[in-house]
C-alpha positions as CSV (number, residue, x, y, z in Angstrom):
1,X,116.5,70.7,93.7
2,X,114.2,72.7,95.2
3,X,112.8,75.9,94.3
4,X,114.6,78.1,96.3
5,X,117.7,76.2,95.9
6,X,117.1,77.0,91.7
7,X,116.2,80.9,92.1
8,X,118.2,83.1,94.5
9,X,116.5,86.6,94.2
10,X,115.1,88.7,91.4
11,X,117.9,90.4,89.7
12,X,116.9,94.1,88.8
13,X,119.0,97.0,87.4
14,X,117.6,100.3,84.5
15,X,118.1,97.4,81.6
16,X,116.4,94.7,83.9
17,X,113.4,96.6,84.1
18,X,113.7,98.0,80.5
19,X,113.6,94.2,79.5
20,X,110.8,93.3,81.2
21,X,108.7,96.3,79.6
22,X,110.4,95.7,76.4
23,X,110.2,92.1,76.3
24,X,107.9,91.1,79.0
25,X,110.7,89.1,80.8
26,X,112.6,89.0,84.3
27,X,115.8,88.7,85.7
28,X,116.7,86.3,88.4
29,X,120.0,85.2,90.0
30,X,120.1,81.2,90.4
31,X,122.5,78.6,91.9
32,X,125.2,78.0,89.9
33,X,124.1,74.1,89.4
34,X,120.7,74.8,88.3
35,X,119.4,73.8,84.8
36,X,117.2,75.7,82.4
37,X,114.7,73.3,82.6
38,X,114.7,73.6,86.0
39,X,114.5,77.4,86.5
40,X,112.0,76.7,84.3
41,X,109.7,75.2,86.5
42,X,110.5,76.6,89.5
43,X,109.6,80.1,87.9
44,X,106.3,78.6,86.4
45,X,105.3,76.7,90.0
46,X,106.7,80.1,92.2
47,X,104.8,82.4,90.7
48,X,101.9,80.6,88.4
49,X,103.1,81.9,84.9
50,X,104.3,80.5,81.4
51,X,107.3,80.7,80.4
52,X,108.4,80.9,76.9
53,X,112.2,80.8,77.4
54,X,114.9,80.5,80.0
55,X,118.6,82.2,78.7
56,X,121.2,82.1,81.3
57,X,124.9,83.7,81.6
58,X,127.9,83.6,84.3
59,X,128.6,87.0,85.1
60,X,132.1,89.0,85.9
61,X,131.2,88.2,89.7
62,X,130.5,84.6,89.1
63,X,126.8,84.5,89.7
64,X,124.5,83.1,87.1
65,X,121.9,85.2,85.9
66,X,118.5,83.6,84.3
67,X,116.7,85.7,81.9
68,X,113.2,84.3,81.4
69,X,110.6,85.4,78.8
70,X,107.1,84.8,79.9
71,X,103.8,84.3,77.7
72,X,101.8,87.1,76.5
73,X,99.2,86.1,78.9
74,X,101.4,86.9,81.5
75,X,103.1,90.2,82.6
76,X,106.4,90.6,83.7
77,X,105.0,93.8,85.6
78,X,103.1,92.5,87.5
79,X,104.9,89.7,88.6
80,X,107.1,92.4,89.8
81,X,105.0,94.4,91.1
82,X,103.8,91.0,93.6
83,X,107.5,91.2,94.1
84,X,107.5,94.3,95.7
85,X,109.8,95.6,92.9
86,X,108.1,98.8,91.7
């Protein structure tokens, strides 16, 4: 699978972006086939991080939703803010 097949978009609401000051972690909608490990590297060879852990969940519309918890060496922020999120 590739990596845009694995990660759909960056997923971010108030508690998304709480999370990823909180926790130092981000929020991305992924195809419904993809497997941690996957998202896993397809986050760490996307954007050049570490990541610590990869939590997923089905939402109410369906969609699954990766949560994934980056190193301390790496910021969540500015990941996002290379996203064009803030």
């Amino acid at each position: 699978m590739a990596d845009l097949d694995v990660i759909k978009y960056p997923f971010i609401t108030e508690k998304a972006t709480l999370s990823m000051e909180k926790n130092n972690t981000l929020q991305f909608l992924v195809g419904r086939q993809a497997r941690k490990e996957q998202i896993k590297a397809a986050v760490e060879d996307m954007y050049n991080v570490k990541v610590l852990k990869v939590t997923t969940m089905i939402t109410s519309k369906g969609d699954k939703k990766a949560l994934v918890t980056l190193a301390p060496e790496n910021s969540a922020e500015e990941i996002a803010s290379r996203l064009g999120i803030f």
